[in-house]
N, C-alpha and C positions, 0 to 999 in steps of 0.2 A: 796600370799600376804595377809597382815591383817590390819584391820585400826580399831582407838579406834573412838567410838561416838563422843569425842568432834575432833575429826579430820575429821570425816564425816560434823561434822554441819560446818564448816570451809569451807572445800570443797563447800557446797553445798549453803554457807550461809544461814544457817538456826540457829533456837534459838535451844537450846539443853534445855531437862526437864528429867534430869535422870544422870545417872552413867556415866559421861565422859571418865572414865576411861575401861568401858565394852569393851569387843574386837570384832572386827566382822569379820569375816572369808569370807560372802557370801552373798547374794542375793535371796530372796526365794520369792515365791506369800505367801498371806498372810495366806491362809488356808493348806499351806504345811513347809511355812518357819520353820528353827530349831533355837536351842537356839542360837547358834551362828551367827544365821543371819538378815539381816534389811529387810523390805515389806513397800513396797508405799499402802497407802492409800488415794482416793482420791474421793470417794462419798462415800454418806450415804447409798447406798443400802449394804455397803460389810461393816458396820460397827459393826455387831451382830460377821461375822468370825474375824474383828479385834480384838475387847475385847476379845476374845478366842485361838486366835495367842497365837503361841508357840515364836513368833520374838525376840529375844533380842530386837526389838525398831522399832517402825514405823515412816515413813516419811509422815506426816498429814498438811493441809492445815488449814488454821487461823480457818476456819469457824465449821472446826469438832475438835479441840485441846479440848475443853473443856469437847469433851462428852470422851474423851482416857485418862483415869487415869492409866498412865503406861507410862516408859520411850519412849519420840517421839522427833524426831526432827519437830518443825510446819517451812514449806516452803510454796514457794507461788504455788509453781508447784511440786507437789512432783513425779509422775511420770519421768519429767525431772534431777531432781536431783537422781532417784535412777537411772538414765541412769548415769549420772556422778561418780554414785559408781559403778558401774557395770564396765567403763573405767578405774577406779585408780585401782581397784582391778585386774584390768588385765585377765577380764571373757570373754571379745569380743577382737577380735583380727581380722583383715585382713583374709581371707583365704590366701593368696598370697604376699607374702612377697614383699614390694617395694625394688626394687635391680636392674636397669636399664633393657637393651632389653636380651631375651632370644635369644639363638644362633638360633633359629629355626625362630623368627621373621621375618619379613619381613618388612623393613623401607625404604618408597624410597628416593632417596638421596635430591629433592626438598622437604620433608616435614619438616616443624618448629617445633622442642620436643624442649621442656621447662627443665628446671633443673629437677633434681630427677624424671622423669618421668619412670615408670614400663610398660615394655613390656613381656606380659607373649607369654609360647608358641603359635606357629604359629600363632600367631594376625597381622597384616596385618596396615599399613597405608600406603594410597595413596599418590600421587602426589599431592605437593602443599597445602596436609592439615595442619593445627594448632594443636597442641598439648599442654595446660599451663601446670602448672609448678606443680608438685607430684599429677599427675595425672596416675591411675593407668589403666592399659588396660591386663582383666586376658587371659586367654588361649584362642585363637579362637576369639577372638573380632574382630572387621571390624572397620575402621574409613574410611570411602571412600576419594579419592581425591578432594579436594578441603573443609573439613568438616572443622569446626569449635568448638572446644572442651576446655572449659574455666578449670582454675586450678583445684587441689583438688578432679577432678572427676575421678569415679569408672564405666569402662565399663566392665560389667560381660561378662562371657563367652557366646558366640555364639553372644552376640550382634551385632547390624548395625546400625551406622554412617552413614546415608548416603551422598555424596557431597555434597547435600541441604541444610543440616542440619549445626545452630549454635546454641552451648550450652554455656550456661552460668558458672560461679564457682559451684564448690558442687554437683555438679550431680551426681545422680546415674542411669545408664541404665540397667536395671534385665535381665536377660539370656533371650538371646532367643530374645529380645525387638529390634524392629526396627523404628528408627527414620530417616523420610524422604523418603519412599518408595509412590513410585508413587500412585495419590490416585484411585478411584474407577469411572472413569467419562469416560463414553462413547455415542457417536456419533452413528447414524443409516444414513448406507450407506448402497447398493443397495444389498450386501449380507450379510447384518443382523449388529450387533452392533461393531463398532471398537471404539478402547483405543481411547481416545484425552489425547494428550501428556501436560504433566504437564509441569511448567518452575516456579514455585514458589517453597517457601524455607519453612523451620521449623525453629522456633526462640524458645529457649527455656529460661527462666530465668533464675537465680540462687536460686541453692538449692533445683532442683524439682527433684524429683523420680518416675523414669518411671518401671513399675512394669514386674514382668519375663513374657515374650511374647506377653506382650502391644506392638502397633500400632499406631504411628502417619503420617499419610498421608500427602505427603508434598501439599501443594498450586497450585491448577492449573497457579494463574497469583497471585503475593502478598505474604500472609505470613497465614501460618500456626502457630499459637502464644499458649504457654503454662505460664504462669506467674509465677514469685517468688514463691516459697515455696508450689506451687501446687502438689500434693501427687497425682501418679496414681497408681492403686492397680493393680494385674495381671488380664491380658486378657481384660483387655480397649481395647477400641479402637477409635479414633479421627479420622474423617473424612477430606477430603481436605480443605484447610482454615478455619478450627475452630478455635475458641479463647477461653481460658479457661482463667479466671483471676486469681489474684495472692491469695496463701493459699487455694484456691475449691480443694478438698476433692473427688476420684473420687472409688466407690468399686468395686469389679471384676465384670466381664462383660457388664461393663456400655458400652454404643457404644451412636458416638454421630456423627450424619450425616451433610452431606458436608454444609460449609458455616451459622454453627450454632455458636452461641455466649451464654458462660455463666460467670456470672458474678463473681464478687470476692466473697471468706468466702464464698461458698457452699459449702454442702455436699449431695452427688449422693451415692442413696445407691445400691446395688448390685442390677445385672440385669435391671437397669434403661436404657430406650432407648429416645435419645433423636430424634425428627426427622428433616429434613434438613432445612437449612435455618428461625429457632427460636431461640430469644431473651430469654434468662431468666436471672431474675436480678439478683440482688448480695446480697447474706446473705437467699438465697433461701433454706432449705430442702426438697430433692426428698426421700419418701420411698422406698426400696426395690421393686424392679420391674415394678413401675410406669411408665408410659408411657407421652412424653410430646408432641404435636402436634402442640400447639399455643405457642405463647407469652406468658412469665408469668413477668408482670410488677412489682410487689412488693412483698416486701421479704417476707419469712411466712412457713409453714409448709406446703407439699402438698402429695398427696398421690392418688392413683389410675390408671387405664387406660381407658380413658386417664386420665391425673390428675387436680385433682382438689383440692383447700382449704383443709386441713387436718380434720378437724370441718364437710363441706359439704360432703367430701365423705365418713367418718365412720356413719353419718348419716342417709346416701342411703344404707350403709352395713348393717345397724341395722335396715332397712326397709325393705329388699330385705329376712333377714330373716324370717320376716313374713307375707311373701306374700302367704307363703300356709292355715297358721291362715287366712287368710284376704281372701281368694278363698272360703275356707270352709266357711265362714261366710258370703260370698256373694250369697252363691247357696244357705245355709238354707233361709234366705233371698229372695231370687229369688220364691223358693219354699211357703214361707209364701205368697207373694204377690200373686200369682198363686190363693192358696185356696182362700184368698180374692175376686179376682176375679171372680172365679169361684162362688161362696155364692153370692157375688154382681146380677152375672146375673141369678142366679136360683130363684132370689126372683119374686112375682106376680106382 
């Protein structure tokens, strides 16, 4: 498929500043796009490869339009809108066609499926579970009996539904990802540590994406809660009764231990460890790898391990590297004082 610029800015609603009539074939980044094709741009650090783009036209936000002398559509979200050219042009596609249960399926006869709903090979739903409505479930998926799985959603392959488990619209659950598996909580009896059995659920909003081989732990007693539009990257993992609020932002191998609470509009950057039973607020940044142990009451940039203030702890890093400067210069020191001394009491 091909679409001209002034049918892109249509789409996308955005103003057009250029050849309306130009045709666009494709979809490229900006440093490799071709002449035939559109690239989002949407900071100023990547604005030196934009002026130098090959693109037929870039998709640019209000606040850099001025510095691009060259055909642009200005949106307010360009990223989102080259997603929307990227669907009309017909570049992303389902891997698995929605076309009801495959013969090999296994449907049991109390489960509720919705209209147009896709059962791929051997996938499996329980007794008694919900299924809405153009919801797709690929090859090998699990919905366990008694689950609860809202419209529109995509359970990738090898996935797990567990009974626990209720999803909201829009979901997506990544291969391999299990939601609702008993959590991590054991009891010491007389010959070493035994399971204490869970009886709590997983609640999840709408619109969240749980990432390939992520891990949400269901609730020993209550609700294990993940919120609206919250994004989990692969190999999370959420511990029993966590709460994540709505739109937090979570990167691969974040883990976040039993009965911890994070607040709305964060973002957890990779290998971020939260530890059990802490509060952190909402509109919070954790850097990459930081570790969290307390409380963190107000929102702001943080960084370290354990973390702290983003300001406080590059601070302690930019001191920490001159602690060998600062040793050498306390032993010459040491040593000055010494001869002093020494002169002091040699006098008559």
């Amino acid at each position: 498929m091909s679409m001209t610029l002034q049918e892109i800015a249509a789409l996308v609603g955005g103003k057009l500043e250029g050849d309306g009539a130009a045709v666009i074939h494709g979809v490229g980044p900006i440093e490799e796009a071709r002449p035939d094709q559109i690239a989002a741009l949407d900071d100023a650090r990547f604005l030196a490869q934009a002026l130098a783009s090959k693109a037929a036209a870039l998709l640019v936000p209000q606040k850099l339009a001025e510095q691009i002398a060259r055909p642009k559509i200005v949106v307010g979200f360009p990223q989102i809108a080259q997603n929307q050219v990227i669907e009309k042009l017909g570049l992303w596609k389902l891997p698995w066609p929605a076309a009801g249960p495959h013969p090999t399926a296994v449907v049991d006869a109390s489960a509720i499926v919705g209209a147009d709903v896709a059962i791929g090979a051997y996938a499996v739903i329980g007794a008694g579970a919900k299924i809405g409505a153009g919801t797709q479930l690929e090859p090998l998926a699990v919905v366990e009996g008694g689950a609860v799985v809202g419209a529109r959603c995509r359970i990738q392959s090898h996935a797990v539904v567990a009974a626990c488990a209720t999803l909201g619209d829009e979901c997506v659950i990544g291969h391999g990802a299990v939601v609702g598996g008993e959590g991590f909580g054991f009891g010491f009896g007389p010959r070493g540590p035994v399971r204490l059995r869970h009886l709590g659920r997983v609640v999840l909003g709408n619109r969240v994406h749980v990432g390939n081989g992520t891990t949400i732990d269901r609730a020993r007693f209550g609700d294990s809660k993940v919120g609206d539009d919250a994004k989990l990257d692969s190999h999370v993992h959420l511990g029993h009764n966590v709460v994540v609020g709505a739109r937090t932002i979570m990167a691969a191998h974040t883990g976040v231990a039993g009965s911890s609470e994070i607040g709305e509009n964060c973002l957890l950057g990779g290998q971020v460890g939260v530890a059990d039973h802490v509060k952190v607020a909402s509109n919070v940044r954790l850097a990459a790898r930081s570790g969290v142990a307390g409380t963190i009451e107000e929102p702001g940039d943080y960084f370290g391990f354990w973390a702290k203030e983003r300001g406080v702890a590059m601070r302690e890093l930019a001191g920490i590297s001159k602690l060998p400067e600062a040793l050498r210069e306390l032993t010459r020191l040491k040593k000055e004082v010494e001869k002093l001394r020494t002169k002091i009491a040699d006098r008559p």
